[in-house]
FIFI-163993 format. One line per field, with one value per residue (C-alpha): x, y, z. Coordinates in pm, 1 decimal, always signed. Layout:
// residues N
c1 c(X  ...) $
c2 c(Y  ...) $
c3 c(Z  ...) $
***
This chain:
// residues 323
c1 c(+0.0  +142.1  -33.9  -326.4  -512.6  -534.0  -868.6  -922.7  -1269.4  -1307.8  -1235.7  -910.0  -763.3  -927.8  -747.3  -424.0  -394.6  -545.8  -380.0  -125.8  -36.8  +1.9  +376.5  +331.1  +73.7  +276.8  +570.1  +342.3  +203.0  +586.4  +638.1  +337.7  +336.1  +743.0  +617.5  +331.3  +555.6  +811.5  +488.3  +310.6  +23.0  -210.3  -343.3  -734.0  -968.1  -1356.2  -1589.5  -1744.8  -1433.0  -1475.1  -1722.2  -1763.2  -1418.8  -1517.6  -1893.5  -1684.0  -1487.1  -1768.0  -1824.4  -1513.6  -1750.0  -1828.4  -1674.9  -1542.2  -1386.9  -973.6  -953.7  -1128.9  -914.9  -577.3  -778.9  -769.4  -458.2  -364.3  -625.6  -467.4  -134.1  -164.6  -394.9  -186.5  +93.6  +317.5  +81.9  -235.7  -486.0  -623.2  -1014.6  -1310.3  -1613.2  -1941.8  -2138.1  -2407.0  -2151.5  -2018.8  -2403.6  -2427.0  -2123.3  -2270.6  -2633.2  -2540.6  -2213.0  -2124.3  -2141.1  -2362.8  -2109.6  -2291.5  -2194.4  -1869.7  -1815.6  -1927.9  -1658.0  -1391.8  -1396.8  -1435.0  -1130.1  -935.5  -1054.9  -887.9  -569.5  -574.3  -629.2  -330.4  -81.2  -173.8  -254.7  -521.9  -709.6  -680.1  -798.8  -1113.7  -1210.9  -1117.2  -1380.5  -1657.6  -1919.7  -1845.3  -1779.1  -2146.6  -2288.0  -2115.5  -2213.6  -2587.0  -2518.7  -2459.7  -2750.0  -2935.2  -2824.0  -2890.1  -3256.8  -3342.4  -3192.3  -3438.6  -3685.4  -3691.1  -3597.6  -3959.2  -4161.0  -4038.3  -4081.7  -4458.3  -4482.6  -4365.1  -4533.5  -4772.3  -4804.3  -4408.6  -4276.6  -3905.0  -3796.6  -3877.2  -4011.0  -4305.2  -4217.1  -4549.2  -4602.2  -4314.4  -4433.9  -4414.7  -4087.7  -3959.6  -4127.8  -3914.2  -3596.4  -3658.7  -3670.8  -3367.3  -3180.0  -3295.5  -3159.3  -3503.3  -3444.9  -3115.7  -3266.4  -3516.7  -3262.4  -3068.9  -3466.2  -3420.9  -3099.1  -3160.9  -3472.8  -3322.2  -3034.2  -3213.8  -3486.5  -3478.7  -3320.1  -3438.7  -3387.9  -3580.4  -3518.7  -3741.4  -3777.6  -3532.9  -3246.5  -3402.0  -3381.0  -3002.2  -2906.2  -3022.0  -2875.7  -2561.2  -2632.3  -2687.8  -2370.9  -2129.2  -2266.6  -2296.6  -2158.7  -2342.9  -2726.6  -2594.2  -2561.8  -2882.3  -3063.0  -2884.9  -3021.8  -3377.7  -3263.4  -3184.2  -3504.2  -3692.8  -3533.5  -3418.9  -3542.1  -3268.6  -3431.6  -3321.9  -3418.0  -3191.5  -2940.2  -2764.8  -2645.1  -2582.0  -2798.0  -2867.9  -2514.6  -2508.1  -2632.8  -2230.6  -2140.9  -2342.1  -2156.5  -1861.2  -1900.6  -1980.6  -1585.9  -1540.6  -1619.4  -1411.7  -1351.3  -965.0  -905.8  -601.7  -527.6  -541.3  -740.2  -896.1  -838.9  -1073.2  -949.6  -1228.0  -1202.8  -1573.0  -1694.7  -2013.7  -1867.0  -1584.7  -1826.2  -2082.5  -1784.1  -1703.7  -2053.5  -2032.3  -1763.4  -1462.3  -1327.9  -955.4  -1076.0  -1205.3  -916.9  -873.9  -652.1  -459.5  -391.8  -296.5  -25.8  +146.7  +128.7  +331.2  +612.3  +515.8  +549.2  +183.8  +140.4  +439.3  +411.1  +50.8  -59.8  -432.3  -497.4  -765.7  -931.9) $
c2 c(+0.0  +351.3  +642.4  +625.2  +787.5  +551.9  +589.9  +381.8  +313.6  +336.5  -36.6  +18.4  +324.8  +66.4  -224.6  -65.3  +162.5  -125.6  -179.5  +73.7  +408.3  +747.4  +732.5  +362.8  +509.3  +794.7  +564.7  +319.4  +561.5  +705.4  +391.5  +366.8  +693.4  +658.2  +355.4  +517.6  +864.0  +563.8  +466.1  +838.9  +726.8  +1004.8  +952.1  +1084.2  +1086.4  +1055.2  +1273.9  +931.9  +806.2  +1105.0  +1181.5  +799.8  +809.6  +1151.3  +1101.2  +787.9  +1074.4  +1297.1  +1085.7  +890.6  +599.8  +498.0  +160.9  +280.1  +601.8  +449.6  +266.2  +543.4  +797.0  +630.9  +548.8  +929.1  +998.0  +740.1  +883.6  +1253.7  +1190.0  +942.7  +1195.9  +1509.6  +1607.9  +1925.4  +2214.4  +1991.0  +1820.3  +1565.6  +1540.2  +1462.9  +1572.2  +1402.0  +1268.4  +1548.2  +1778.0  +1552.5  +1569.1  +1962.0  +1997.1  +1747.8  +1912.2  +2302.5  +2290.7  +2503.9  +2418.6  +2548.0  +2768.5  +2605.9  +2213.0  +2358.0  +2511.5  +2150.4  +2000.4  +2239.0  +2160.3  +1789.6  +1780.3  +2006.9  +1832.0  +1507.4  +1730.4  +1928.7  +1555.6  +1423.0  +1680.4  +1833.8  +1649.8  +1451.7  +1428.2  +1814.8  +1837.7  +1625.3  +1845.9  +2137.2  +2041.1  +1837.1  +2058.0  +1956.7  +1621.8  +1625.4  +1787.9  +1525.1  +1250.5  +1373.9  +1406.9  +1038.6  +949.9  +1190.8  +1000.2  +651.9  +752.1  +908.0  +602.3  +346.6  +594.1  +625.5  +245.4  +171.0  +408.1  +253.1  -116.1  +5.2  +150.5  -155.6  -417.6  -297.2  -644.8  -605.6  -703.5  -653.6  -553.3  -842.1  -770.7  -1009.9  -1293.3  -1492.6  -1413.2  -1583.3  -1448.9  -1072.7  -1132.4  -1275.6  -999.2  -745.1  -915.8  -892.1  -537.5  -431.8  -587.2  -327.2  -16.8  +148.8  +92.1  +241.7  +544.9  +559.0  +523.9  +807.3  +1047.4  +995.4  +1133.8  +1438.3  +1507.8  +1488.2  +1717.5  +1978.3  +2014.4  +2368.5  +2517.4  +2802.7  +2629.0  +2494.9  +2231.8  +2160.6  +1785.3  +1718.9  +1886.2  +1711.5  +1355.4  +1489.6  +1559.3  +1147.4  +1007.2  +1175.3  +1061.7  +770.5  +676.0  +843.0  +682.8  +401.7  +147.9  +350.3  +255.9  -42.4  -109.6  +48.1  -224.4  -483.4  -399.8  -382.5  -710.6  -857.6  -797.0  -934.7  -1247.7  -1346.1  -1019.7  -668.2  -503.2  -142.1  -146.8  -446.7  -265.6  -555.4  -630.7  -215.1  -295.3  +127.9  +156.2  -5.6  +405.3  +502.3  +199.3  +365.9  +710.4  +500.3  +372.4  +705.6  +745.7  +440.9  +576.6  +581.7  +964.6  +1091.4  +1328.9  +1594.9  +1327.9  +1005.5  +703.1  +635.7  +316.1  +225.9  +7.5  -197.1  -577.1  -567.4  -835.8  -671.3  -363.9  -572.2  -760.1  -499.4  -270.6  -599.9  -631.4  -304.1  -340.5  -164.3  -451.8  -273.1  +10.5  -165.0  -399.6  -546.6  -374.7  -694.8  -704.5  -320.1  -370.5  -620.0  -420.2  -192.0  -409.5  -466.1  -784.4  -832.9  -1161.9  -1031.1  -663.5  -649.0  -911.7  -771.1  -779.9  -1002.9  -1047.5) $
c3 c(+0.0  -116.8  -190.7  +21.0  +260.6  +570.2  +779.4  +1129.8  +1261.0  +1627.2  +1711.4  +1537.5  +1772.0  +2034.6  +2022.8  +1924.3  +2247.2  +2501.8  +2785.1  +2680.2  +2863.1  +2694.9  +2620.2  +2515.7  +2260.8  +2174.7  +2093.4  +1900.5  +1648.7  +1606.2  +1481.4  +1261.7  +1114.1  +1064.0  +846.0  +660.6  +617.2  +401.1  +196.4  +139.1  +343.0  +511.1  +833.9  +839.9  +1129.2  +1109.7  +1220.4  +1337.1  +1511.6  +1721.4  +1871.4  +1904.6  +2092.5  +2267.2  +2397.4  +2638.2  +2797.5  +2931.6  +3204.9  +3438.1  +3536.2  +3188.8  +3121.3  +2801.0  +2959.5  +3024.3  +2689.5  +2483.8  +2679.0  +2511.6  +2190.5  +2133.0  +2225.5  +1961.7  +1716.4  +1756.1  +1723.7  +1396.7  +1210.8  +1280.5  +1075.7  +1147.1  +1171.5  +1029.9  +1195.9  +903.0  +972.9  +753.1  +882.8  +986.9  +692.2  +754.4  +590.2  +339.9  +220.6  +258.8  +37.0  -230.5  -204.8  -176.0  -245.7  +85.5  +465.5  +737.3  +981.0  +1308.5  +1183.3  +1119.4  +1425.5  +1575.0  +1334.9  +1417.0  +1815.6  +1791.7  +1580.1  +1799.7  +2124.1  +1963.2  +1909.4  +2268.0  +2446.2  +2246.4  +2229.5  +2636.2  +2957.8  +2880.9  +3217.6  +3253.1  +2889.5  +2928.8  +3289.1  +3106.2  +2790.7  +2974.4  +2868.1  +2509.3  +2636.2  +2752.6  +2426.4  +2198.3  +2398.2  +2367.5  +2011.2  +1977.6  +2221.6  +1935.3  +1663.6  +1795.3  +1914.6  +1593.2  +1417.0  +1630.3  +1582.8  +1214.4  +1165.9  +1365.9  +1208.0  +842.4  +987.2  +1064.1  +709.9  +540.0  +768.8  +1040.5  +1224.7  +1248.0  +1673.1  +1769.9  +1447.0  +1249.7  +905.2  +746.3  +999.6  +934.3  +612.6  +325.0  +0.8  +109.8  +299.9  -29.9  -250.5  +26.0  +14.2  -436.2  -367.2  -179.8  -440.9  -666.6  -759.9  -694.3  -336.6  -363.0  -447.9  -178.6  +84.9  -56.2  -129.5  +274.3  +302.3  +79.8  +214.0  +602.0  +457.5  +308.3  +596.8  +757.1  +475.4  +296.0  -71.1  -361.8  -563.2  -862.9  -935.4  -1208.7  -966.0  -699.0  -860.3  -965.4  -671.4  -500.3  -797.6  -725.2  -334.7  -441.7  -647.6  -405.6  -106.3  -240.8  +55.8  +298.6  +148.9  +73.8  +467.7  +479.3  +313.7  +466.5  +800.3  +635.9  +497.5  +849.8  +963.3  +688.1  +700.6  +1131.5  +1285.3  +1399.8  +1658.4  +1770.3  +2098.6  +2218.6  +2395.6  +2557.2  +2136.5  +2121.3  +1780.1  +1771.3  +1770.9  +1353.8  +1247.4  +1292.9  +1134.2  +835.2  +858.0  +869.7  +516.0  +377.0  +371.1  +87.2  -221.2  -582.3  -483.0  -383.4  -97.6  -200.1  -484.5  -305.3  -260.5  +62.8  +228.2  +511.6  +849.8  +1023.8  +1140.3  +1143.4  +902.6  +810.4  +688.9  +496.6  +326.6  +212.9  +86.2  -157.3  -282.5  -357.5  -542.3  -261.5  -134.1  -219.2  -27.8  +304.8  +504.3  +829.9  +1100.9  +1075.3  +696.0  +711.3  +959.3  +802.1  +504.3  +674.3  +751.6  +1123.1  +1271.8  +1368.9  +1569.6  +1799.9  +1820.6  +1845.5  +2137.2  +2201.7  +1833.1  +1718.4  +1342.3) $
***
């Protein structure tokens, strides 16, 4: 791999930094970026990654809060480069930029201090950091609660729509013919373009635009091919509960938790950033295996198959790393 732009989901900066403390981390990612300097690889943080890593931090009993602490210590420091911090920002902007070709000023505001957060926590003391910045600590951990209830929310109310009998989040359980007739449709590209009508419509609510229907249908279709991945993870959890049942509310399987696993995938694409391709790090299967159906699997590796890419002796460098 050379050339690239190298992206980590959360797990990654997780299992990386376990057990590990600050100026193990620090050492660790001198290594790595030493490595991906050799190679012209890019270190890029999510938007996702985040505030994922970040809404652990606002409170010090959270289970999360020691390992998510070093996690973004380790996400900082691989991401920033001399005087730049390399962030893309949360997909809500990615689709502002696409739609009206400009940004609202509060989401970037919102982007701008989650990104330097990451930075302050990485480069600064990071328990003084994180008392210093609990009130945005708070906020983006209510963000994510946000997210996940809307996701549950709006999940439901299109189960209901497609199948009023539907319990638990399981689509057409007694009924085989319409469960089959379902599962036809995601397959379609029709479907596709539902999932990404949702998007626009979600992006462009509150603003003070018009869109007639020809730029309107543009403007999904273009949704529709960049995003690609992302719907495609879409329908597969409308798939899933068509055919054994994914309900939203289990919160002992985090199952609300799958929405940032969809912003995740808005970041594999065919597109370059500053030139490059993107390359995206997850050892979750599910994502690996949609991004091949969709034709990524190039752009979508394990944390595992990256490493030794970079020359690293995995099996005895890494011990708490696990496919």
């Amino acid at each position: 791999m050379k050339n690239i732009n190298i992206i980590f989901d959360t797990n990654a900066y997780r299992i990386l930094t376990y057990s590990l403390t600050p100026s193990q981390v620090a050492e660790l990612f001198t290594k790595i970026k030493k490595a991906e300097h050799s190679r012209n690889i890019t270190g890029l943080l999510t938007g996702v990654t985040a505030i994922e890593l970040l809404s652990h931090l606002a409170h010090k009993a959270d289970p999360g809060y020691e390992s998510c602490k070093v996690a973004t210590i380790g996400a900082g420091l691989h991401v920033t480069a001399e005087d730049q911090f390399n962030f893309i920002p949360h997909v809500a902007l990615q689709l502002q930029q696409l739609i009206f070709g400009e940004l609202d000023t509060v989401g970037v505001r919102g982007a701008q201090a989650m990104a330097g957060l990451v930075h302050k926590i990485s480069i600064g003391d990071p328990e003084e950091m994180i008392d210093l910045y609990n009130d945005d600590l708070n906020e983006f951990h209510r963000l994510v609660q946000l997210h996940k209830k809307d996701f549950i929310a709006t999940t439901q109310r299109e189960a209901l729509n497609t199948d009023p009998d539907s319990a638990s989040g399981h689509l057409f359980k007694e009924d085989k013919h319409r469960r089959q007739k379902l599962l036809k449709l995601l397959k379609t590209e029709s479907a596709m373009m539902v999932q990404a009508e949702g998007y626009f419509d979600k992006t462009v609510a509150g603003f003070p635009l018009y869109y007639n229907a020809a730029e309107k249908a543009q403007k999904i279709s273009e949704i529709a091919y960049y995003f690609k991945a992302a719907l495609t993870l879409h329908l597969k959890i409308i798939e899933r509960m068509a055919t054994n049942g994914f309900d939203m509310t289990d919160n002992k399987k985090n199952r609300a938790n799958t929405i940032f696993d969809v912003y995740q995938l808005f970041n594999v694409s065919d597109e370059t950033i500053q030139g490059k391709p993107s390359i995206f790090v997850t050892n979750d299967k599910w994502l690996i295996d949609v991004a091949t159906e969709c034709g990524f699997s190039k752009r979508v590796v394990s944390l595992r198959t990256y490493l030794d890419n970079l020359g690293f002796d995995v099996n005895n460098t890494f011990t708490n790393l696990n496919e």
